[in-house]
C-alpha distance (Angstrom), angle and dihedral (degrees) to the residues before:
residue distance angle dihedral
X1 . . .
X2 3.80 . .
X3 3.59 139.6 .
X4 3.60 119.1 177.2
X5 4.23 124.5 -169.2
X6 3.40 108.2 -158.6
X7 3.90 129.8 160.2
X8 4.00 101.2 -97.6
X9 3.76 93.3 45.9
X10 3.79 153.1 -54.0
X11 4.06 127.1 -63.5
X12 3.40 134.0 179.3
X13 3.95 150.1 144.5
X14 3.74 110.4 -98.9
X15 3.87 119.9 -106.7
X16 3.91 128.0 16.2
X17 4.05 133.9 94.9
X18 4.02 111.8 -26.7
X19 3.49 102.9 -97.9
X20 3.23 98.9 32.5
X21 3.65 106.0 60.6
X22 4.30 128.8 18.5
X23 4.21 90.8 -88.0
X24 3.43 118.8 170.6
X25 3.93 89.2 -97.1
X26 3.63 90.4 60.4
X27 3.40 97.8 47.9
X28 3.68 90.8 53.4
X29 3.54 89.7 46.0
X30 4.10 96.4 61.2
X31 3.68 94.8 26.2
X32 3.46 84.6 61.0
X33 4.26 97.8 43.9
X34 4.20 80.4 51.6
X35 3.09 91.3 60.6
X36 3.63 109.0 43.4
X37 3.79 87.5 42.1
X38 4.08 87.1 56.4
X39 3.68 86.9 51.8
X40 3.49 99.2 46.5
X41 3.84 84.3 65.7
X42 3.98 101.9 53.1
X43 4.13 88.0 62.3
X44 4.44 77.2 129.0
X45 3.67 92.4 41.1
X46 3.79 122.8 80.0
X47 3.67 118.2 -145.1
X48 3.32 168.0 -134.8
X49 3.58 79.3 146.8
X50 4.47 121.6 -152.2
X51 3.67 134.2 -149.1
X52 4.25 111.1 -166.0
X53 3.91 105.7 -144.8
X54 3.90 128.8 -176.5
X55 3.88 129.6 161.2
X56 3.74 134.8 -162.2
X57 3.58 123.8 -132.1
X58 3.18 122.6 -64.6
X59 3.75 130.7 127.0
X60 3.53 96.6 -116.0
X61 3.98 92.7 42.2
X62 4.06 86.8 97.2
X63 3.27 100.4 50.8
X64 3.94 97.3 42.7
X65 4.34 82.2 48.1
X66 3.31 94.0 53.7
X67 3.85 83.8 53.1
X68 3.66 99.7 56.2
X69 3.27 97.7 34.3
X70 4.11 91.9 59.5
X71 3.88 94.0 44.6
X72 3.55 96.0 54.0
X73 3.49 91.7 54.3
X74 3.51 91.5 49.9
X75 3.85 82.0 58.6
X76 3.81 92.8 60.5
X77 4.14 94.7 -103.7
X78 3.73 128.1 115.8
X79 3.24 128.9 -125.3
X80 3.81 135.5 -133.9
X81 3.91 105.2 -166.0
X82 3.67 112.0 -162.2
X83 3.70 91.9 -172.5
X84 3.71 110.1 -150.4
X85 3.51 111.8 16.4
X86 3.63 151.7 149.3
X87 4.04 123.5 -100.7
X88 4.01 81.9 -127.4
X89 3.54 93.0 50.8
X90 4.11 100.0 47.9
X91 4.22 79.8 48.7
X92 3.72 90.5 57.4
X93 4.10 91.9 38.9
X94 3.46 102.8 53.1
X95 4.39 96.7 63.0
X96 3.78 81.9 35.2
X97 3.93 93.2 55.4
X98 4.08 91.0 37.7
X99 3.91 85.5 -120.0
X100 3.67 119.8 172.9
X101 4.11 84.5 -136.9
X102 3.39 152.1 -36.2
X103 3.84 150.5 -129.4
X104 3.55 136.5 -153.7
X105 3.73 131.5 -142.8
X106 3.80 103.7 -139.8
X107 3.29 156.3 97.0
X108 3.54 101.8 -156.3
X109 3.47 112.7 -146.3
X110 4.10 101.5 -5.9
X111 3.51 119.9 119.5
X112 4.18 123.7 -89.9
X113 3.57 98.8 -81.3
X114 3.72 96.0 57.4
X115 3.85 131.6 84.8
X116 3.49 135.0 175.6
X117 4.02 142.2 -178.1
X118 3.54 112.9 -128.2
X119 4.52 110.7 -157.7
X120 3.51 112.9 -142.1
X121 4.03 112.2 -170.7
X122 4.09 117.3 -136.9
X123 4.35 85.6 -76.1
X124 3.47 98.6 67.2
X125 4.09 90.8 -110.4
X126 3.70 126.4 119.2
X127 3.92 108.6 -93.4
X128 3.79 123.5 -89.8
X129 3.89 130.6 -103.8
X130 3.32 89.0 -103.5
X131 3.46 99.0 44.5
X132 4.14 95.4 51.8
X133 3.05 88.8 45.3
X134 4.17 94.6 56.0
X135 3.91 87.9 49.8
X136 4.13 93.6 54.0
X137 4.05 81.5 49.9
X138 3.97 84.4 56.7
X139 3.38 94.5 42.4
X140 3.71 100.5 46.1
X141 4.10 90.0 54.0
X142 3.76 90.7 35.4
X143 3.73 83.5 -122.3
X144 4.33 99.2 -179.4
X145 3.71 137.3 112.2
X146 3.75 117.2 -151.5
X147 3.91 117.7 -146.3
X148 3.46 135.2 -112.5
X149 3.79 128.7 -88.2
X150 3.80 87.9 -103.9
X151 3.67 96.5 53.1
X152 3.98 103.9 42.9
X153 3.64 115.4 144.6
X154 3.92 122.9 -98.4
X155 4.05 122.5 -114.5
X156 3.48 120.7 -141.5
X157 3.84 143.4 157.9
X158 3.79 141.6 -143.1
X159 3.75 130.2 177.1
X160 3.86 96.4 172.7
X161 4.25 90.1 96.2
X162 3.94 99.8 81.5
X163 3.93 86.9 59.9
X164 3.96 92.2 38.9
X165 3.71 86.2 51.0
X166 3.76 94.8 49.6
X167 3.68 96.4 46.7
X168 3.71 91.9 45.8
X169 3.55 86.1 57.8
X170 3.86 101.3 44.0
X171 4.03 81.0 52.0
X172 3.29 98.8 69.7
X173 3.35 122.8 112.3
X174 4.03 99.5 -128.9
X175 3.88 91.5 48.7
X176 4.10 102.8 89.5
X177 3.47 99.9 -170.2
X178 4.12 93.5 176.6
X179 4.02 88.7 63.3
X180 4.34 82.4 49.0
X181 3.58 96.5 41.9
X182 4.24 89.7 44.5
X183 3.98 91.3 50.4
X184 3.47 91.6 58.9
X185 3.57 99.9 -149.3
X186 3.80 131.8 -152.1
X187 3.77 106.1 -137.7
X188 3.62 135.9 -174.9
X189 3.72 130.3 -161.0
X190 3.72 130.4 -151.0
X191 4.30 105.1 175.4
X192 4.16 87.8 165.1
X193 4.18 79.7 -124.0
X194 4.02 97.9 -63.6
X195 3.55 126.1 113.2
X196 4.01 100.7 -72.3
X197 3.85 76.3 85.4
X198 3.62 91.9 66.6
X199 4.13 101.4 40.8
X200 3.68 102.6 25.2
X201 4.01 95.1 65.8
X202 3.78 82.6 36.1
X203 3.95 93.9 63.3
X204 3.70 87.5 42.4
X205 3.17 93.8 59.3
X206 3.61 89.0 49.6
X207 3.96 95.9 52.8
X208 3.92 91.0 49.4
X209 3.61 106.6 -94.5
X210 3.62 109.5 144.7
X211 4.32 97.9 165.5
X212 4.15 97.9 72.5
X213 3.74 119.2 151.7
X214 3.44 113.5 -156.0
X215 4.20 123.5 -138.3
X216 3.46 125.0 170.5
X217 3.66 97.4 -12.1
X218 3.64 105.4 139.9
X219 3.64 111.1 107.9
X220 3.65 98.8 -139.3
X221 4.32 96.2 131.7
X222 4.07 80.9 -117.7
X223 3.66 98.3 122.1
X224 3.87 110.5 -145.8
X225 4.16 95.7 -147.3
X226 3.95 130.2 -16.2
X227 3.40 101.3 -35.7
X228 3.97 98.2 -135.8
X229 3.92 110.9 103.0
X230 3.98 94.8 -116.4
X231 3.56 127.5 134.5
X232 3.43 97.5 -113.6
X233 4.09 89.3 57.9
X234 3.21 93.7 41.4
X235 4.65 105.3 67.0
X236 3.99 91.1 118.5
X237 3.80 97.6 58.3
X238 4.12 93.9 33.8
X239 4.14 81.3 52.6
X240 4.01 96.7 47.7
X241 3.62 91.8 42.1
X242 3.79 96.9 59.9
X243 3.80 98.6 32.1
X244 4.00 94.8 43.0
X245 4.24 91.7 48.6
X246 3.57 90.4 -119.1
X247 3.37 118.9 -180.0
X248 4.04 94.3 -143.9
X249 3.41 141.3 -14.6
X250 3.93 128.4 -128.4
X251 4.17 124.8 -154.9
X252 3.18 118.6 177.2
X253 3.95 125.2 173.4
X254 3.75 123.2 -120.6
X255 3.89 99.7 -86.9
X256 4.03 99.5 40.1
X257 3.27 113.4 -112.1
X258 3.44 112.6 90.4
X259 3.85 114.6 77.9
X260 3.97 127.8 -159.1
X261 3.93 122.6 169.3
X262 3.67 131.6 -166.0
X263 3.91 122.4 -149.0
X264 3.77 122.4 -125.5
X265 3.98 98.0 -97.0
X266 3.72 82.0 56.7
X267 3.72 95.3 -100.7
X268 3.99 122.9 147.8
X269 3.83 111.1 -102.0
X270 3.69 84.2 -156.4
X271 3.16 128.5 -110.6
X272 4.44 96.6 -126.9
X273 3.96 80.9 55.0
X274 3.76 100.8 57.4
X275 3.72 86.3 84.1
X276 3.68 93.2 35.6
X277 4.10 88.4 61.4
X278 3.44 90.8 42.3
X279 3.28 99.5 54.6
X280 3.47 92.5 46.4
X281 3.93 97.5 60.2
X282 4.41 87.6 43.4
X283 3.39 87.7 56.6
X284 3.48 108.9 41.9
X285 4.11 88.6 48.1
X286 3.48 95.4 54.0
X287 3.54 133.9 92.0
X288 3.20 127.9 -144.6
X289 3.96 147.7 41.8
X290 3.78 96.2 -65.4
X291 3.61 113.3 95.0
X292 3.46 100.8 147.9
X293 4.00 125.5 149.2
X294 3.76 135.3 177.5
X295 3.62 133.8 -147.4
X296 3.75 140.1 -176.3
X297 4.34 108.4 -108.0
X298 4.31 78.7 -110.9
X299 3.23 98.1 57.1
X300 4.02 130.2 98.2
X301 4.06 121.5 -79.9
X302 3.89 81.9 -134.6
X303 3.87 94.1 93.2
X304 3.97 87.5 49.6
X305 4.07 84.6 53.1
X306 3.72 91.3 47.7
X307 3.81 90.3 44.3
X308 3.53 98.3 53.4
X309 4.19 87.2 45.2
X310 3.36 85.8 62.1
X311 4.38 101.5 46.0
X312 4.09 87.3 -111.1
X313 3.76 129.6 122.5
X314 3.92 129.3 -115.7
X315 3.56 123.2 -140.2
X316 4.08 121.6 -172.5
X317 3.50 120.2 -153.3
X318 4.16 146.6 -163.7
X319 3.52 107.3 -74.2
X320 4.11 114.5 -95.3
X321 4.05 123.3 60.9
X322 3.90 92.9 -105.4
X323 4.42 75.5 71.2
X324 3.45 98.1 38.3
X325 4.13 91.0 43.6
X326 3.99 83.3 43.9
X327 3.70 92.0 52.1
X328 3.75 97.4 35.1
X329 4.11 84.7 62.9
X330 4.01 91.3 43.1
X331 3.66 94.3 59.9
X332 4.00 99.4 31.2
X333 3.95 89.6 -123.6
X334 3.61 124.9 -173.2
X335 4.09 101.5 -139.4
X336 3.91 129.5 -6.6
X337 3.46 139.6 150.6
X338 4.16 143.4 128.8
X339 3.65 136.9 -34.2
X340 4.28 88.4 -130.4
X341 4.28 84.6 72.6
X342 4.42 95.4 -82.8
X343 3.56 96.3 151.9
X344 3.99 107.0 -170.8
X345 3.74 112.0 -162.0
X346 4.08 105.0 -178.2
X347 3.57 90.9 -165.3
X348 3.86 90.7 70.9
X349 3.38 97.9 28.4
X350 4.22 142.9 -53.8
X351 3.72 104.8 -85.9
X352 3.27 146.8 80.6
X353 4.55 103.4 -76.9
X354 4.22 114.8 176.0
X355 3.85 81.3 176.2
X356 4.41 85.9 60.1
X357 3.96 84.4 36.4
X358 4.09 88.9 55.7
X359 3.54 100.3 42.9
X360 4.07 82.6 44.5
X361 3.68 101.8 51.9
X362 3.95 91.0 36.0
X363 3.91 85.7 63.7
X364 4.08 91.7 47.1
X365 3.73 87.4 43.8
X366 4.12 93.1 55.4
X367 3.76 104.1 34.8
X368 3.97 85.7 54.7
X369 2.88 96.2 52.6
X370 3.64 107.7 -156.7
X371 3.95 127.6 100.6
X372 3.77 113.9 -80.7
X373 3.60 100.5 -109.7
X374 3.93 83.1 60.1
X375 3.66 94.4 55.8
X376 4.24 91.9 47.7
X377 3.66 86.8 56.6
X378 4.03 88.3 53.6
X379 3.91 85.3 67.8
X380 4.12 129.1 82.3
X381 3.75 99.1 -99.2
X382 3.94 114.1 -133.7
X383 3.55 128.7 176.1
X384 4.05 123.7 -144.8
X385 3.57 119.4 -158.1
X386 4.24 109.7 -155.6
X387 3.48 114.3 -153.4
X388 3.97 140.4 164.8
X389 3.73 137.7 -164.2
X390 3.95 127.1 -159.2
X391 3.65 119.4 -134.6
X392 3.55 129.8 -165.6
X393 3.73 114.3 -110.6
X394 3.67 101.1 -113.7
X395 3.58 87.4 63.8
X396 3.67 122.5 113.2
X397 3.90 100.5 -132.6
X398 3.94 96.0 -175.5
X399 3.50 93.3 56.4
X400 3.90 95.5 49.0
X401 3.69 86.3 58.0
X402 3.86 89.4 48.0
X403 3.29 88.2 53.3
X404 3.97 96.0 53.3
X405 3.45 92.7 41.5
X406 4.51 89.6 55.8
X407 3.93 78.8 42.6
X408 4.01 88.0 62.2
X409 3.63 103.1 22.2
X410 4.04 88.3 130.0
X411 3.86 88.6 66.4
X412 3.88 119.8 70.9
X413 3.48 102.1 -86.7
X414 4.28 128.9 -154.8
X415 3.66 115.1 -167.7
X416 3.55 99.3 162.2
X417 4.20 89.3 112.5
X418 3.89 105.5 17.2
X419 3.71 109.5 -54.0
X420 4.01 134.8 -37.4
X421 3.52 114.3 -168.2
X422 3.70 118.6 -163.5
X423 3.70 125.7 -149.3
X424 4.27 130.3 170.5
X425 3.57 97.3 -80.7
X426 3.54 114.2 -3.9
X427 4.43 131.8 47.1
X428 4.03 126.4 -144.4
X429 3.38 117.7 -152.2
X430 4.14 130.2 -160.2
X431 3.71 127.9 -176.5
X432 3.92 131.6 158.1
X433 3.93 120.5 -120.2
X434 3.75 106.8 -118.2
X435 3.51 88.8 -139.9
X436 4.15 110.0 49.0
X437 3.79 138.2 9.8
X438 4.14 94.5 -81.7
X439 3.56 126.6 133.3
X440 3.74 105.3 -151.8
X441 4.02 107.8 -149.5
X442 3.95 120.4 -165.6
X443 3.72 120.7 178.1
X444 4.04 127.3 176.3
X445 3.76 133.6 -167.8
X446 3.62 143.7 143.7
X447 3.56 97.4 -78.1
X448 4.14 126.8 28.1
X449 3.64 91.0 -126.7
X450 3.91 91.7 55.0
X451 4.07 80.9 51.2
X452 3.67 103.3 49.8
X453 4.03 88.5 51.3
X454 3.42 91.7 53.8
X455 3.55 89.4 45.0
X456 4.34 94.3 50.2
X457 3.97 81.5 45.5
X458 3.65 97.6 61.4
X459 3.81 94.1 42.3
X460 4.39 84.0 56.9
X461 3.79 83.1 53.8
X462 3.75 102.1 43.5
X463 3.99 86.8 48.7
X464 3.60 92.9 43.7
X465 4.08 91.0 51.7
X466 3.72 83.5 50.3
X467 4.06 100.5 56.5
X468 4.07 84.4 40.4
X469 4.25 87.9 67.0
X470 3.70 97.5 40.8
């Protein structure tokens, strides 16, 4: 069992001791600190006051709704329950409702057993630091007042925001739907049985594709494989894609907004070069002098290369979106996102959209021209090597990366999140999990082998550092 408290939310395996999994008396418990932390803040506003909800779908997603949903009211606020959802689409709902907040019902990528509620503030964007950090303060002293009889929150429930969501999308000016709908493309979905199986044909449909082949779109919360968008998850989609003469393949992972594609021969668009294309097609469409993009410090040197092509800036954040949105606003960029297929499109809205990054990528793909495995190879190819090592809990992590970063303090040096070490040609990246005593280590270069050297070298270092403090 595992619960873990963490600044942007609350995850957890379902079942177990409270504390010690996400039971129903912990998700009372910070449903409730939400929610008197939201109110806390509308001390100007009068109410009624709303919190938008939406879940994905997993099996326990009703029962952890139904949860939420009955605590807030018990704090005085209604709720709007958008039943199964997108994260993207709660993020656009809750400005468009005039909601005081919002949570999602997900946990993203994590296996079956997990669930998780994701706090959105009054903009639609994941809460601050600062913020999270207020609402663990609440939770830990179990800091909330529950209302009276008379002033109990209202229940209600909308499924009208999948199709507002796809037609805001379609409406943007970037998406060209008549160069889609004239390709006509052979698509096939893989939505690993979540709700992407519901609004991804949906949108589509919308852009004028009328060839989709549907995998694992059934929205039952039984995952069909690992429900993380990586190759190795991913063999029924990469076989159906090349066997079926699809024209591209779409993964998406069970809350929508993560975004892998797979070329026609079957082939991996990669995941690091969602954004990469993206960005590409944004910036090439738009006029002016702002070509500025964003990227997490893990993330590919790609975008920067496409950036530059194109006489804009790149900026690399912290990472986690709440940075990348945080930077994205600092340096008035035009696109950004994450290397694990966020695309973050602030026209539409700041947070991580796979529906924005379809109808995106679809436009790129037909205006080219060209099949997609064409257009990946049009891109610098780099190679990232992901690695981990386990340290003992007595050891000091901060000052093992202190002590790489004095080891390399002749090579440009970013320590804004952990360490990133720069070299000629490649980048090695080290950040401590929040959660255990891990190191996580990502190198990139030009060729994988290159990266996974890099990679074993570091891990001498950090173990070397280690045996020098004992």
């Amino acid at each position: 069992m595992a619960l873990i408290k963490s600044i942007s939310g609350i995850r957890g395996t379902i079942g177990g001791q409270s504390g010690e999994g996400l039971t129903p008396l912990d998700v009372v418990k910070f449903t409730a600190a939400f929610g008197q932390w939201l109110l806390s803040r509308q001390s100007q506003k009068s109410g009624p006051h709303t919190v938008v909800i939406g879940r994905d779908g997993r099996l326990s997603g009703p029962m952890v709704s139904q949860l939420v949903a009955a605590t807030l009211q018990g704090l005085g606020i209604n709720v709007l329950d958008l039943g199964l959802s997108t994260t993207p689409t709660v993020e656009l709902a809750v400005p468009g409702e005039n909601a005081i907040g919002g949570i999602i019902l997900t946990a993203s990528h994590n296996p079956i057993q997990w669930n998780a509620l994701k706090l959105l503030a009054e903009t639609g964007e994941f809460i601050s630091a600062d913020d999270g950090a207020a609402v663990l303060d609440i939770a830990e002293r179990e800091a909330f007042t529950f209302a009276d009889v008379r002033k109990l929150g209202q229940y209600r429930t909308d499924d009208t925001w999948l199709q507002k969501h796809v037609d805001a999308v379609v409406a943007l000016p970037l998406v060209n739907r008549d160069a889609i709908a004239n390709r006509n493309f052979r698509v096939v979905v893989d939505a690993v049985n979540s709700t992407g199986g519901i609004v991804v044909p949906m949108l589509l449909e919308a852009l004028g594709v009328e060839q989709i082949t549907k995998l694992h779109c059934n929205p039952t919360g039984n995952f069909a494989h690992n429900p993380e968008p990586l190759p190795e998850n991913l063999t029924d989609i990469l076989a159906v894609t090349k066997r079926d003469d699809q024209d591209l393949g779409i993964v998406v992972d069970p809350d929508v907004d993560r975004l892998a594609l797979i070329c026609e021969d079957g082939s991996p668009f990669g995941e690091e070069y969602t954004l990469v294309a993206v960005a590409d097609y944004v910036l090439k469409q738009s006029p002016g002098t702002n070509k500025n993009t964003v990227s997490n410090l893990s993330s590919t040197v790609a975008l920067r290369d496409i950036t530059q092509k194109h006489g804009g800036q790149y900026f690399a954040s912290a990472v986690g979106e709440v940075n990348v949105v945080e930077m994205m606003k600092a340096q008035n960029a035009l696109i950004g996102g994450e290397g694990n297929g966020g695309i973050i499109f602030p026209e539409l809205h700041y947070g991580r959209d796979a529906l924005v990054g379809i109808a995106l990528f679809l436009s790129h793909l037909a205006t080219f021209g060209k099949s997609a495995s064409i257009l990946r190879r049009t891109y610098p190819s780099y190679y990232i090597s992901k690695n981990k090592i386990e340290l003992t809990p007595n050891i000091d992590v901060d000052a093992v990366l202190e002590g790489i970063r004095a080891k390399y303090a002749k090579n440009p040096v970013n320590t804004i999140d952990g360490v990133k070490i720069e070299f000629d040609k490649e980048w090695v990246h080290l950040r401590k999990s929040n959660t255990e005593p891990i190191i996580r280590i990502y190198c990139e270069s030009d060729t994988l082998s290159t990266a996974d050297y890099l990679a074993n070298k570091i891990i001498s270092d950090i173990r070397e550092v280690i045996a020098d403090k004992k």
